[in-house]
C-alpha positions in Angstrom: -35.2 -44.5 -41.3 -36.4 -42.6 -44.7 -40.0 -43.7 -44.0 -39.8 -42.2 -40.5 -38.1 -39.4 -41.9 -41.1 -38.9 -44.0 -43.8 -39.4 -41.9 -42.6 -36.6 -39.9 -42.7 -34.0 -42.7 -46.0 -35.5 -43.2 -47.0 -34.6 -39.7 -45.0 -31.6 -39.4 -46.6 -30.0 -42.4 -50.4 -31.1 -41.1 -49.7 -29.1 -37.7 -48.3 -26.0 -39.9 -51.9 -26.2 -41.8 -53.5 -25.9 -38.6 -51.5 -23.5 -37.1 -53.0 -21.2 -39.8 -56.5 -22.6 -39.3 -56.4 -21.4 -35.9 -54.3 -18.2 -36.3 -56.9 -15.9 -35.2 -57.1 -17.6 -31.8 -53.6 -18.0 -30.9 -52.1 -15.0 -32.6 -49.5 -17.7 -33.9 -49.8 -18.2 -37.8 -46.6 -20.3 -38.4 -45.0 -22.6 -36.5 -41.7 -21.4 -34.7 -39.0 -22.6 -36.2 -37.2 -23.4 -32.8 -40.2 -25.4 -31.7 -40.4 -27.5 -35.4 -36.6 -28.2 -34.9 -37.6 -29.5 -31.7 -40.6 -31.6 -32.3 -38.4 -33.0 -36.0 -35.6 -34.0 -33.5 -38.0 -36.3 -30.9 -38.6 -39.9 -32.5 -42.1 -39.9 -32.0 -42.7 -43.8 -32.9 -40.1 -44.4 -29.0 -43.0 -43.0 -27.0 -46.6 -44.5 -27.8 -47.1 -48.2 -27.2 -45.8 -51.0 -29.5 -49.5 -51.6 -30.5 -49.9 -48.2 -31.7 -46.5 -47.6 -33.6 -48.1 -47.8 -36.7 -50.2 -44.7 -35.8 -47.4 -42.7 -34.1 -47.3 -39.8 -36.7 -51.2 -39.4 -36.8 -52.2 -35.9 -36.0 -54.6 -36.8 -32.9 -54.2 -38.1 -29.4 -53.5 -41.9 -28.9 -53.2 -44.1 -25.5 -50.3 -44.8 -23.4 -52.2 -47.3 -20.8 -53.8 -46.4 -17.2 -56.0 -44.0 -19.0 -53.8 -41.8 -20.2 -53.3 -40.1 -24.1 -49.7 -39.0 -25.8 -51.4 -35.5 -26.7 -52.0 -34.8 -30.6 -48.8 -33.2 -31.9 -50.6 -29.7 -33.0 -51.5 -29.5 -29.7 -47.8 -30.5 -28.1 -46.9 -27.6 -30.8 -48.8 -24.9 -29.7 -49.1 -25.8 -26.0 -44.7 -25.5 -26.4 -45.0 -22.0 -28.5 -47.3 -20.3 -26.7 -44.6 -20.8 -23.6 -42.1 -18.8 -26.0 -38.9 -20.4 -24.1 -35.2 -19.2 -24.4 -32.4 -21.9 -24.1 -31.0 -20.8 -20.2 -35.3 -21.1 -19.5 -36.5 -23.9 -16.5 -39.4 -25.6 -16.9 -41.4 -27.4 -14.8 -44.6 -30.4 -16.6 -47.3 -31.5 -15.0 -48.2 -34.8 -16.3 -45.7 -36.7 -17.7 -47.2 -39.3 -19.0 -45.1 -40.9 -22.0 -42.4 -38.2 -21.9 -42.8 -36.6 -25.4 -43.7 -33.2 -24.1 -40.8 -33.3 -21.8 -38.7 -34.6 -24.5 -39.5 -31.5 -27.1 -39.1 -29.2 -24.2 -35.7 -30.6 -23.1 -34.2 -29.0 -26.5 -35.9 -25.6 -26.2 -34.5 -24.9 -22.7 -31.7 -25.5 -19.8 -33.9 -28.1 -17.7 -36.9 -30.0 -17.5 -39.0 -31.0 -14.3 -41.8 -33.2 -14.7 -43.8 -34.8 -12.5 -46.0 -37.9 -13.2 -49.1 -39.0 -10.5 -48.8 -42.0 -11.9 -46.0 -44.5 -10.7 -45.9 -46.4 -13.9 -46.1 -44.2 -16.0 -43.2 -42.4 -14.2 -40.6 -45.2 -14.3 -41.5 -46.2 -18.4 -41.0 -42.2 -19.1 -37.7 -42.2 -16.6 -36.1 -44.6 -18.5 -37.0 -44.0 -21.8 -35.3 -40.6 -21.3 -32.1 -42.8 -19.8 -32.2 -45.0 -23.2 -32.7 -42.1 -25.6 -30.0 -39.8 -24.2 -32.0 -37.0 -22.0 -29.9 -36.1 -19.8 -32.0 -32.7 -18.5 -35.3 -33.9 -17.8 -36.1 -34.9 -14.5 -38.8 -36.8 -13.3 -40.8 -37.2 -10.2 -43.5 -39.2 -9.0 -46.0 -36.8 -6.9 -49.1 -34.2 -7.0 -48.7 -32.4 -10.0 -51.2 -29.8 -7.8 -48.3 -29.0 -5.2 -45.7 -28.0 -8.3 -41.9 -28.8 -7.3 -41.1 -26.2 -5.2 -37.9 -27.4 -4.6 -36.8 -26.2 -8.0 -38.8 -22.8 -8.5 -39.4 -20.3 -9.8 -39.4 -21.3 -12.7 -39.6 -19.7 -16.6 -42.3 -21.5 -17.5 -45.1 -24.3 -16.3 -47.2 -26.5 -18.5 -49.8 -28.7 -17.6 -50.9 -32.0 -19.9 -54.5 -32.5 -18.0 -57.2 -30.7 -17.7 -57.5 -29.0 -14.1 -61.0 -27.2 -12.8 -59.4 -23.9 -11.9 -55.2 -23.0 -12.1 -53.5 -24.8 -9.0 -52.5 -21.6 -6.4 -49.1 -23.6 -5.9 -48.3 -23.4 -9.7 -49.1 -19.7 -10.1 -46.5 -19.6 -6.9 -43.8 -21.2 -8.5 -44.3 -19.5 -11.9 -41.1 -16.7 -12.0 -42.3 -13.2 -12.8 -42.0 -12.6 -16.3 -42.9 -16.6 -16.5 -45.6 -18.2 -18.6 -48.1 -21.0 -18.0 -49.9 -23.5 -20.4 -52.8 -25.0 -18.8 -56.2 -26.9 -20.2 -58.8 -25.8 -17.7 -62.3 -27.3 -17.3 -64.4 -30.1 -15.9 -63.7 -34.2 -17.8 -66.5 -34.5 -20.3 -67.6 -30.7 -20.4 -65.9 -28.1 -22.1 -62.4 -27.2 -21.4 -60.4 -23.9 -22.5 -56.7 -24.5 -23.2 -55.4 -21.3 -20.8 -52.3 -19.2 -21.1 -51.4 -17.4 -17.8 -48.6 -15.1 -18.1 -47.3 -12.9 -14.2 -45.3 -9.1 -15.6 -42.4 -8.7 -13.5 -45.0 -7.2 -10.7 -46.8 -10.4 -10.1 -49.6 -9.1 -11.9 -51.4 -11.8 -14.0 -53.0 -11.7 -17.7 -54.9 -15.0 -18.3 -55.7 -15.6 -21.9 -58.4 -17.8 -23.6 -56.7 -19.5 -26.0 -59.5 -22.1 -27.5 -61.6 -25.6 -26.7 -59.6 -28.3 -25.6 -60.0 -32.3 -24.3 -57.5 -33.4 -22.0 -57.5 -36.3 -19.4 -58.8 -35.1 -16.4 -56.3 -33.7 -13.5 -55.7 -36.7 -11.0 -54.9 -35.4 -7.5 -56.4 -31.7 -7.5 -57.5 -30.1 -4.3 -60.0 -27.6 -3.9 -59.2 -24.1 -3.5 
């Protein structure tokens, strides 16, 4: 338990170094302390593959199976901050994937919908939360493109794969006020980790943030 204990400072302190490496691009210099609570609360080492326990505290991404990554933690860090949630907040994840995003999000706000394409990937993630004690995530398998509209609006929407333009039906179900995490681009050209925010008209303001490689968006439509 120690060494665990201390290969998460370890990792914790590496994603604080590069949140001041890239300070000038995300306007975030420190980690939030909210969000480091979060990420020291998640046992890292219960969502990659046995195989790659070893490696669970490395700063980078690292398989999960059907061609899927776990993201690397600075990313999971900033991707989470830059969403700025309260505790009564909804959220709905595109991408679940191992469930570590939706596990860090689960202690930042009220509820947690995430849907996986993949049906595997789905159930391992759905009972992983079971086993660990999560008792507001939900998780469904579907198109991550269509949202979950049975659920919106909701305070916030973050996407773990990169899509080549912001899904309409996401910007629908964002609540206005609401902010949205996305990496957009093509697979294997360059991608721009996006922050879309809607003011309490509708209006939207859609940041830049910086270059990004995620998986590529499985089930996106055009237009």
């Amino acid at each position: 338990m120690q060494i665990m204990k201390t290969k998460m400072q370890c990792l914790l302190d590496e994603i604080e170094s590069e949140y001041k490496y890239t300070s000038k691009m995300t306007g975030k210099g420190a980690l939030d302390p909210k969000v480091r609570a979060a990420i020291a609360s998640i046992p890292r080492e219960k969502f990659v593959p046995k195989s790659y326990i070893d490696s669970a505290f490395y700063n980078g991404p690292l398989p999960i199976g059907h061609g899927q990554t776990i993201s690397q933690p600075y990313i999971v860090a900033i991707m989470t901050d830059l969403l700025e949630l309260e505790s009564d907040d909804v959220v709905l994840e595109i991408g679940t994937g191992s469930g570590y995003q939706a596990a860090i999000l689960s202690q930042l706000c009220k509820r947690v919908y995430t849907v996986e394409y993949i049906p595997a990937l789905a159930d391992i993630a759905n009972k992983r939360f079971e086993e660990l004690g999560y008792k507001n995530i939900e998780v469904m398998t579907g198109n991550g493109y269509d949202g979950w509209p049975d659920h919106a609006p909701y305070d916030g929407i973050i996407v773990t794969a990169a899509a080549k333009q912001i899904p309409a039906p996401l910007i629908e179900q964002l609540k206005p006020g609401g902010r949205m995490v996305i990496p957009v681009g093509r697979a294997h050209f360059h991608q721009e980790l996006t922050l879309l925010k809607k003011n309490e008209d509708g209006e939207l303001e859609i940041s830049d943030i910086f270059g990004v490689a995620f998986v590529p968006f499985q089930g996106e439509r055009d237009g």
